[in-house]
N, C-alpha and C positions, 0 to 999 in steps of 0.2 A: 504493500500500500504506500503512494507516495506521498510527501508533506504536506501535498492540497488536501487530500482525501484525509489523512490523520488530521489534521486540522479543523477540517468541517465535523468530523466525526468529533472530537473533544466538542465544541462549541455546542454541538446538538443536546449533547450530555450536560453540558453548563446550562442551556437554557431549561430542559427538562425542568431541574433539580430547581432553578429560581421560579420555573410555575409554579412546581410543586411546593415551594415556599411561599411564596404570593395567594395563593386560592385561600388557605388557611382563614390567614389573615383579615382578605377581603370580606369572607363568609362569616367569621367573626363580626366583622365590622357590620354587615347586616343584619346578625343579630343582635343587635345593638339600638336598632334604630327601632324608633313605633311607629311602623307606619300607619298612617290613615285608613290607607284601602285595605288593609288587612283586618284591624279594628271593625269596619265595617262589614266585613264580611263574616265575621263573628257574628254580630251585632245580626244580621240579618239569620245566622243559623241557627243564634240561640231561639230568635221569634219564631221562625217557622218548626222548632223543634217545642216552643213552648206550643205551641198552635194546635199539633196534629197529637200533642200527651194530655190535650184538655188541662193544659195550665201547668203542669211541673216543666223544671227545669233541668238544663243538664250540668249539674253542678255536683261538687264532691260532697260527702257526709263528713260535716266536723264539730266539735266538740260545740256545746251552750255557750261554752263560756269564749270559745274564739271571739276576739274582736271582731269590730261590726268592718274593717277594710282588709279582713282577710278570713272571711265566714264565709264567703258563697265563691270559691275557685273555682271556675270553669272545667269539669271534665270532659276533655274534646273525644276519650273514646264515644261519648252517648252523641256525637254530630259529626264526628266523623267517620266513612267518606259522603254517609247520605244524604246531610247539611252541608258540608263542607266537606271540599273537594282534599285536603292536607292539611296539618298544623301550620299553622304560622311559622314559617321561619324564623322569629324571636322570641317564639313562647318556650318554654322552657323543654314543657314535652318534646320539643324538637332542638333542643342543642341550645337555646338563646337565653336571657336574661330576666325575660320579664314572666310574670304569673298574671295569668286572662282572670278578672274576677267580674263579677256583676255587686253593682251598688244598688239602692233600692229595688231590692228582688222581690219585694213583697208586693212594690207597686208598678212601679214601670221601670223593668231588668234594664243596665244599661252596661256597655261592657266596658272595661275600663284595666291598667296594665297596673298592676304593683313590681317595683325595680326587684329583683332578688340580690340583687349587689349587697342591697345596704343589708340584709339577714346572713349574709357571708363574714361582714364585719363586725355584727353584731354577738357572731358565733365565736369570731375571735376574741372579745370583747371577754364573753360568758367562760371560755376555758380559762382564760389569764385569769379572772377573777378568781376560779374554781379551784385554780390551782394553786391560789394563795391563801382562799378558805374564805375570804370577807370582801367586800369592795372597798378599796381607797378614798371615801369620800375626801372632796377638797374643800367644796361652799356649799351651802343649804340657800338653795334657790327659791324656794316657797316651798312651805310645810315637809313634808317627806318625799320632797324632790331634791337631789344633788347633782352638781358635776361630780368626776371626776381626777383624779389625781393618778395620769396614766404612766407615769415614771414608775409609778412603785407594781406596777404590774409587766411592764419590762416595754413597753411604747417609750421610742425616742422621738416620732413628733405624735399631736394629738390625732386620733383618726378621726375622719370626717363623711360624713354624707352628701352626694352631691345630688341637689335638690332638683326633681324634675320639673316642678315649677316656677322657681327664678335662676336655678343655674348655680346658685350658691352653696358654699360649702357649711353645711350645719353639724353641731352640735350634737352628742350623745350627754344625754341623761341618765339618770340610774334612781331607781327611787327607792324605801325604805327594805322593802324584801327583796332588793335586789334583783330588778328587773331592767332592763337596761330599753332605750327609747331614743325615737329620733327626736331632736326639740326643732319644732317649725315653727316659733315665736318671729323668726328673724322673715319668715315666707308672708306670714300672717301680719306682719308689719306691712311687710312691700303690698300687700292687696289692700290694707287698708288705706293708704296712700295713692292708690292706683283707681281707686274706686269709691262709691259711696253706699257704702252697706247698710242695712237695717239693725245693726245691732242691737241686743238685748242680753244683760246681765243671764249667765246661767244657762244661755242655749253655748250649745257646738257650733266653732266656728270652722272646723274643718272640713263642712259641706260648703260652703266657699269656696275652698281649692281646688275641689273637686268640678264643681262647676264648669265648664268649658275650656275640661284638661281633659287629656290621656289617662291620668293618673289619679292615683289614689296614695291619703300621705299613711303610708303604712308603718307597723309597728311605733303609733304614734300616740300620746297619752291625751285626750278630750283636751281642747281650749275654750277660752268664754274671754266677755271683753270683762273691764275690769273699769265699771262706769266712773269711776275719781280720775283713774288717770290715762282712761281711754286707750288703755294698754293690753296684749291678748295675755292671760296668764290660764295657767293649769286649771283643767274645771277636776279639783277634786272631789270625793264622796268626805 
């Protein structure tokens, strides 16, 4: 074989080997993204599967006490391929990031993405803790809410969640029995400023965010406004 021919032959082998790196990558990068038209074509399988079962849906079985932004997760076995032609490319079931859940399922199901990112940090969060036996509080934020203090659990910077509704990097929480929480005070600020809400002492103000998002603020502890100083604070019991 001569130099031409060894020559083209190496290259073909180099570029194989860089597609085969590159596909990875990209198809990651897809799952990553929420799209619209996929959302909606949920949205359209979960109706017509609620339609033809005389009103159930196709959703998973989970615990009473699950939170109300991660109680009803979509299971796409009961829609797909009859409702839907494949999983979404970014749900999780299918390699991606995000978990399909429906929000007011009770009244009009609407589909909507929880990031599984930030429950991967979260998990981090819970071993370091576990494996130190107590959490680190650093400040008592309101009542039996804390930051904090992730030096002594072996984090050299603080971790963070990045907010699908303003982009921002927030805060974890941890509260009395050691449960750990994303804080969207900082999300919940930007929309009151963005907007003019109906507030009211004592209601949930994280139906807001949900509002005319993709998203839902998951693994998140109830907020209310806080009529003195017009500020989102914890709705505790």
């Amino acid at each position: 074989m001569n130099k031409k021919w060894i020559a083209l032959a190496i290259m073909a082998v180099v570029m194989a080997i860089l597609t085969g790196c590159m596909y990875p990558e990209e198809q990651i990068a897809k799952n990553q993204i929420p799209y619209e038209d996929q959302i909606n074509q949920v949205q359209n399988a979960v109706e017509q599967y609620q339609k033809d079962s005389g009103g159930l849906l196709p959703i998973k079985t989970t615990e009473e006490d699950t939170p109300i932004y991660q109680k009803y997760p979509i299971d796409f076995k009961k829609i797909v391929p009859k409702y839907l032609a494949e999983y979404p490319g970014n749900s999780f079931e299918a390699g991606g990031v995000f978990q399909y859940v429906l929000v007011n399922a009770e009244t009009e199901p609407e589909v909507k993405l929880s990031d599984l990112r930030v429950a991967e940090t979260i998990r981090d969060i819970r071993i370091r803790i576990g494996a130190q036996g107590y959490p680190p509080y650093k400040e008592n934020i309101q009542d039996s809410v804390f930051s904090l203090d992730y030096s002594k659990i072996g984090f050299k910077d603080e971790p963070f969640a990045h907010s699908p509704f303003t982009g921002k990097d927030l805060p974890f929480v941890v509260t009395g029995d050691g449960q750990i929480y994303v804080d969207y005070r900082v999300d919940l600020m930007q929309l009151m400023q963005d907007e003019e809400l109906d507030l009211k002492e004592g209601e949930d103000m994280r139906d807001y965010l949900v509002q005319n998002s993709f998203f839902v603020p998951a693994y998140s502890l109830p907020y209310t406004i806080d009529e003195k100083t017009n500020e989102p604070i914890f709705l505790l019991n």
